[in-house]
C-alpha positions as CSV (number, residue, x, y, z in Angstrom):
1,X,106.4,56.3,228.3
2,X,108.5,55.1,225.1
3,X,108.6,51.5,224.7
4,X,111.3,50.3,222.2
5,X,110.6,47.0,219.7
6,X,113.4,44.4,218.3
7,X,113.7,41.5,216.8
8,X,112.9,42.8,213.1
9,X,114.1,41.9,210.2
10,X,114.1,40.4,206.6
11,X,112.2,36.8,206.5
12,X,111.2,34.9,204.0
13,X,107.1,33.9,203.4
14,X,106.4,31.5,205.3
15,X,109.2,31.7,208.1
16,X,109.1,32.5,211.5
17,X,110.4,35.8,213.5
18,X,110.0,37.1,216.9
19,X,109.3,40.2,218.1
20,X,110.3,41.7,222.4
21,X,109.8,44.7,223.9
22,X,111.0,44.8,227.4
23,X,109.2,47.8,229.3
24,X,111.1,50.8,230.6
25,X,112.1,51.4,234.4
26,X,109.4,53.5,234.9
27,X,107.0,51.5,234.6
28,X,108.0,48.0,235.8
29,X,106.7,48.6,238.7
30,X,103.2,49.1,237.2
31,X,103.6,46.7,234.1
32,X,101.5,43.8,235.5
33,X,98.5,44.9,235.3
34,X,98.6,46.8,232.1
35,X,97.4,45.6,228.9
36,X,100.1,45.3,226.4
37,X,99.6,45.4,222.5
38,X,101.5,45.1,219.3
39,X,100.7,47.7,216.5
40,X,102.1,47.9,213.1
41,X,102.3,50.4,210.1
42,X,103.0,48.7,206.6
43,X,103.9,51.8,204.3
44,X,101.3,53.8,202.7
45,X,98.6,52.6,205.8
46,X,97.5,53.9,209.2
47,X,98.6,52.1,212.3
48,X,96.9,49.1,213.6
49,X,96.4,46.8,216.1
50,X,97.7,43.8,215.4
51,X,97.5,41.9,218.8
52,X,96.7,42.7,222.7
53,X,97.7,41.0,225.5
54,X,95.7,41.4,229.3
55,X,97.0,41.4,232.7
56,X,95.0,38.0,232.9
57,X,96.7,36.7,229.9
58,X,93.2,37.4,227.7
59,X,94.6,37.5,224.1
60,X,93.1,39.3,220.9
61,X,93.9,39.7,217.5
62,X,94.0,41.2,214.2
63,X,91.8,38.9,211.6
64,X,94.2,38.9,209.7
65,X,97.0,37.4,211.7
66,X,94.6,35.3,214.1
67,X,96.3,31.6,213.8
68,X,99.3,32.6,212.8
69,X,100.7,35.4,215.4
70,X,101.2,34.8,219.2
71,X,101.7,37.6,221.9
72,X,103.0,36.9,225.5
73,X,103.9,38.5,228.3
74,X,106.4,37.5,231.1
75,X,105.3,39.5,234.2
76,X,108.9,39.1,235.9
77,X,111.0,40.3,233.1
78,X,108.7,42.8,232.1
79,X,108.6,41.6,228.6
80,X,105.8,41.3,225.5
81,X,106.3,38.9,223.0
82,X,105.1,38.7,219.2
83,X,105.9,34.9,217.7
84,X,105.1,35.5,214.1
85,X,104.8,32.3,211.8
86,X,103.7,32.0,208.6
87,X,104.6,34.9,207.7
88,X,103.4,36.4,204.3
89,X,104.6,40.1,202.2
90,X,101.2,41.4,203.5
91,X,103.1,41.5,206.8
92,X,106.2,44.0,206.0
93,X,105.8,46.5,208.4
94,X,106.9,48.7,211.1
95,X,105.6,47.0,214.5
96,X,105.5,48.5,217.7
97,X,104.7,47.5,221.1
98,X,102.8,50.4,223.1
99,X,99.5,49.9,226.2
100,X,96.4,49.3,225.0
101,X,95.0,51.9,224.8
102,X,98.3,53.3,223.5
103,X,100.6,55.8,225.1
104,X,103.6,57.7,223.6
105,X,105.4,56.1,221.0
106,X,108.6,54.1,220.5
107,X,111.0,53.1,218.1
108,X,109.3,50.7,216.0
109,X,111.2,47.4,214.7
110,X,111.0,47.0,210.8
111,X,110.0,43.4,209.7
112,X,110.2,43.0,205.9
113,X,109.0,39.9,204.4
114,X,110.1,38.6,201.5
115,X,108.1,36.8,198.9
């Protein structure tokens, strides 16, 4: 299952952007009790986690964006969240929303911070 990212873009350091993913029809019916996660890949660098998101609303991060990064979820519209504030160059990337543990992959959204 391919789950698609937006809300990308250019931001300054230091701004604010925020990141949906809305899951595919086939598997609303089953998205409740998955755990969802955002992942990125800056250029040059594997893939990482960057946040996860429980069933139970359990949250976990990426050192390096704890405090700054929020997921959510919205169980009725199917939808994960990344608020990203504070944002610094060291976050340009291509994120992506996917389970935890991942599935197949989406498009990515690029966010590109600009110092």
């Amino acid at each position: 299952v391919q789950l698609q990212a937006s809300g990308g873009g250019v931001v300054q350091a230091g701004g604010s952007l925020r990141l949906s993913c809305a899951a595919p029809r086939s598997i609303t019916s089953v998205f409740n009790p998955l755990t969802m996660a955002w992942y990125r890949q800056a250029p040059g660098k594997q893939r990482e986690l960057v946040a996860a998101i429980t069933s139970a609303r359990t949250t976990n991060y990426a050192d390096s964006v704890k405090g700054r990064f929020t997921i959510s979820r919205d169980n009725s519209r199917k939808k994960v969240y990344l608020q990203m504030n504070s944002v610094e160059p060291e976050d340009t990337a291509v994120y992506y929303c996917n389970t935890n543990p991942p599935g197949q992959w989406g498009q990515g959204t690029l966010v590109t911070v600009s110092s």
